[in-house]
Steps between C-alpha positions, in 0.01 A plus 500: 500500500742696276463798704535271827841416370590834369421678864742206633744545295520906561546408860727220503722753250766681760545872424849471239692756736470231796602287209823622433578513900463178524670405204769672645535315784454175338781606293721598773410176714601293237826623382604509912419148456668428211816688677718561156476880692503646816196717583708841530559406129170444404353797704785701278345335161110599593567858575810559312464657160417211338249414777237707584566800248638277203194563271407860583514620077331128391209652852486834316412305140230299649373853699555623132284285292239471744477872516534630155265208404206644706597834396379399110245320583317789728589784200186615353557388121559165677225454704287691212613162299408269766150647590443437071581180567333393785138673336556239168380179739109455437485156810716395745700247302574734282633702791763260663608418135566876450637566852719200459665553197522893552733426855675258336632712230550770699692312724734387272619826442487563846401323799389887672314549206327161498457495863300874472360468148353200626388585747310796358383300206291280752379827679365639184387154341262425815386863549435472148315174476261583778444842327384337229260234716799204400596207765816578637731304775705771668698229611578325176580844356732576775665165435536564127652813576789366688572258225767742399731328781488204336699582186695803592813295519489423133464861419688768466544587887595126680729563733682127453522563094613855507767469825707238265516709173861610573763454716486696742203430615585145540800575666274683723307243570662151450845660577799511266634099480114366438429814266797456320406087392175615408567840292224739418140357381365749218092546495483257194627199729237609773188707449514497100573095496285290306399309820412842666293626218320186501439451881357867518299424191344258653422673817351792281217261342509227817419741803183715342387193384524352849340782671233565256407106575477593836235798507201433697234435246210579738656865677376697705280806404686816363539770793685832480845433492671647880668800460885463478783740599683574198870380472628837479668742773315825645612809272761712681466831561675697202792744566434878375733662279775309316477231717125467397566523143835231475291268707148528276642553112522151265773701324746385806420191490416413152861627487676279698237235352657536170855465582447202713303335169742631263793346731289175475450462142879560454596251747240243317639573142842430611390120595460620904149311519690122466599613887203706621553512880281631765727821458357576141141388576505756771630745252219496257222474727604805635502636128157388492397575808611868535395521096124416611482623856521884386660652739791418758227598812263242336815280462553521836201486605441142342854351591404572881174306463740202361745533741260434760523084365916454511508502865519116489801530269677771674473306854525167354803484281776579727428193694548283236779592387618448799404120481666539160773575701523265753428211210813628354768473789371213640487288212129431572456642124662242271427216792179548419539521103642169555160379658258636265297191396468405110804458314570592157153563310313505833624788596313768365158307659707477865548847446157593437350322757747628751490860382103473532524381859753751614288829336231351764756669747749756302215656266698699273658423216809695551594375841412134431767565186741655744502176766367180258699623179847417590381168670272384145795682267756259667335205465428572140865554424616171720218350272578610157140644486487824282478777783234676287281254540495492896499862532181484317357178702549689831344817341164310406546326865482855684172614257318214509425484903417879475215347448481381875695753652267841622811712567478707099157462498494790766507767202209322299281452760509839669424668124262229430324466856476101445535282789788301503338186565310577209763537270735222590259261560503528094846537468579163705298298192690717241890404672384132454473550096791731505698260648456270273587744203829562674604143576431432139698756389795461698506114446473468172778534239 
C-alpha cells in the first residue's frame, strides 16, 4: 500500500524545471489579466535585470553550500568518522536511530553535508549490519538518511534564515520599501530562537523514534550488501614538474586553509556570527574543506563530483526570479499578501501549510524564498506578526514535504542504491508526524 502510493506520487510529481515554465506562464497570464501593465512591460520585468538574472550571487550561494558541503563530507577524515559511526549499530533499530540523528546534525551545519553524510552513513550502516548477519531495511536506512532535509532550515545553512540577516540581502530579495519596514532579522530571532531550538529538539528525539517504530520486525535474511559506486570523482591525471608538485602538496592548500580559518575566527570574535550569511558559511567550509581534502587536485577533484548535483539550481533559479519579477510590476505580489488566509496569529500555520504545498512544485529552499518570501513577509507586516516568525514557518513548510518530494533524494539514492519507492514509502509516514511537530510549533505562543 505505502509503496502503491509512494510510486503514485513520484509520477504524479512534474519534473520542477517544467515547474517553473509553467509558473511562468501562469504568472504572465494573470497579470495580462489583471492589466495594471502592458505586456511589453512585463516581458521588460521577466528578463530585465531584475527578471531573469536578478539572483545570479544568491544562485552562486546555493551552488556554494551545496558544493562545499559535499566536499567535507567526501574528505577522508570525514568519511573515516562516518564509517566509525555507522560500525557502532549492533540491529537495525539501532541503525536508523544512528543514521537519523547523524544526517540530522550534519545537516544543520550544512544541508550538502547532511544530504552526503547521510547518505553515506546509511551505505555503511546496512553494509555493516548485514556484515555482521543483522536485519537491515535498505529502505528505512535510505529514508533515515535523508532526514537531514528535514531540519536544515533551522541550522546553520537555511536559505530563508540566513538571506534576512542583513540588509542587503533583504533588499535583494523583498526590495528596498518592504526591506526597509522589516529591518534586518539577526540569527537569535530565527535559527537560535527559543521556538527554533525547541521545534528541532523535538524533531531530533521524534523522527528516530518514529522510524525505529517502523522497522520490520520479521526482515528479510542478511545478503551481501550490492556494491556501490563511491561518491567521489575519477583521479585526474597529475601534471609533471611544478605543475605536478603545486597541484599534489597539502602545504598549498593547508596554506590557503589557514588563512581562510584564521579570517573566520576574526570575523566571529568581532560579533560577525549574529549575521552569518550564506557568504561566511561558504567561507569556512572551504577552510575545512581544502584543510581536510589535502591537496587542491583532490580538492578539485571532489568539488567536480558535487557539482554534478547544482544543475537544478543553476537552471532553475533564473526563472523564478523572473516570476519574482513579474509579481513585482504587476502588483500580483502584495495582491496576493492581501489574500493570504489566517489573520493575525494564524498566520504562521497559513504559511506553513502553503509553503509545504508550494515545495511540492518549487523544491528548493532558496527559490521558494525568492518568489513566496515577499508575498508571506507582506502579509506579516500588514498583520503586525513578528516577520521572524513567518520566515521560520515557511522554512519548516519547504523541509517538511521533502519528505514527499524525490527531486534531492537523487544524491542519496544513487550513493545508497535504495529504490525510491522504498525510501519514501517511509518517508510519507514520517511527514505525517513531522507535520504535526511543525504546526505545533508555529501555533503555539
Amino acid at each position: 500500500m505505502i509503496e502503491r502510493l509512494s510510486t503514485l506520487l513520484q509520477r504524479v510529481l512534474p519534473d520542477p524545471l517544467a515547474v517553473a515554465f509553467v509558473l511562468t506562464l501562469v504568472v504572465f497570464g494573470a497579470a495580462m489579466v489583471r492589466g495594471d501593465v502592458g505586456a511589453g512591460a512585463l516581458v521588460d520585468a521577466w528578463v530585465g535585470g531584475k527578471g531573469l538574472w536578478g539572483l545570479l550571487s544568491f544562485s552562486m550561494q546555493m551552488c556554494l553550500i551545496l558544493v562545499t558541503g559535499y566536499v567535507l563530507a567526501a574528505t577522508g577524515p570525514v568519511r573515516a568518522a562516518l564509517e566509525w559511526v555507522s560500525r557502532q549499530p549492533q540491529t537495525g533499530r539501532q541503525g536508523v536511530v544512528v543514521v537519523s540523528v547523524g544526517a540530522m546534525v550534519l545537516a544543520l551545519a550544512n544541508w550538502g553535508l547532511g544530504l552526503v553524510g547521510g547518505a553515506l552513513l546509511a551505505r555503511e550502516v546496512d553494509r555493516g549490519l548485514r556484515q555482521r548477519g543483522a536485519a537491515s531495511d535498505p529502505g528505512l536506512l535510505g529514508a533515515a538518511g535523508f532526514c537531514g532535509m528535514v531540519v536544515w532550515h533551522g541550522g546553520l545553512s537555511g536559505s530563508a534564515p540566513l538571506k534576512v540577516t542583513t540588509i542587503e540581502d533583504l533588499t535583494q530579495i523583498l526590495g528596498p520599501e518592504l526591506a526597509a519596514r522589516v529591518g534586518p532579522l539577526p540569527l537569535h530571532a530565527t535559527v537560535l530562537s527559543a521556538r527554533n531550538l525547541l521545534i528541532t529538539a523535538a524533531l531530533l528525539v521524534v523522527i528516530p523514534a518514529v522510524l525505529a517504530a517502523m522497522h520490520p520486525t520479521g526482515a528479510p535474511a542478511p545478503a551481501p550488501a550490492p556494491a556501490q559506486a563511491q561518491p567521489e570523482a575519477a583521479p585526474t591525471p597529475s601534471a609533471s614538474g611544478l605543475a605536478g608538485i603545486l597541484e599534489g602538496t597539502p602545504l598549498l592548500s593547508s596554506l590557503i586553509a589557514a588563512l581562510i580559518l584564521v579570517g573566520v575566527a576574526r570575523w566571529a570574535l568581532d560579533g560577525g556570527w549574529r549575521t552569518l550569511g550564506p557568504d561566511m558559511v561558504n567561507t569556512i567550509f572551504f577552510g575545512l574543506g581544502l584543510a581536510f581534502a589535502g591537496s587542491p587536485r583532490r580538492y578539485m577533484e571532489l568539488a567536480t563530483e558535487g557539482a554534478r548535483s547544482v544543475a537544478g539550481i543553476l537552471v532553475q533559479l533564473p526563472f523564478y526570479a523572473g516570476v519574482m519579477g513579474l509579481l513585482a510590476v504587476s502588483g500580483l505580489g502584495v495582491e496576493l499578501a492581501s489574500t493570504l488566509p489566517g489573520a493575525g496569529e494564524g498566520l504562521p500555520l497559513a504559511t506553513l501549510l502553503s509553503a509545504g504545498f508550494v515545495n511540492l512544485f518549487i523544491p528548493s529552499g532558496g527559490a521558494q524564498w525568492s518568489v513566496q518570501g515577499p508575498i508571506v513577509i507582506r502579509a506579516a507586516v500588514d498583520a503586525g506578526v513578528d516577520p521572524a516568525r513567518v520566515v521560520m514557518a515557511l522554512a519548516y513548510g519547504d523541509e517538511w514535504t521533502n519528505l514527499l518530494q524525490p527531486f534531492w533524494a537523487l544524491p542519496l539514492l544513487g550513493i545508497t542504491g535504495a529504490r525510491a519507492a522504498d525510501v519514501f514509502g517511509y518517508t510519507m509516514v514520517l511527514a505525517v508526524v513531522v507535520g504535526v511537530v511543525f504546526a505545533v510549533g508555529v501555533s503555539v505562543g
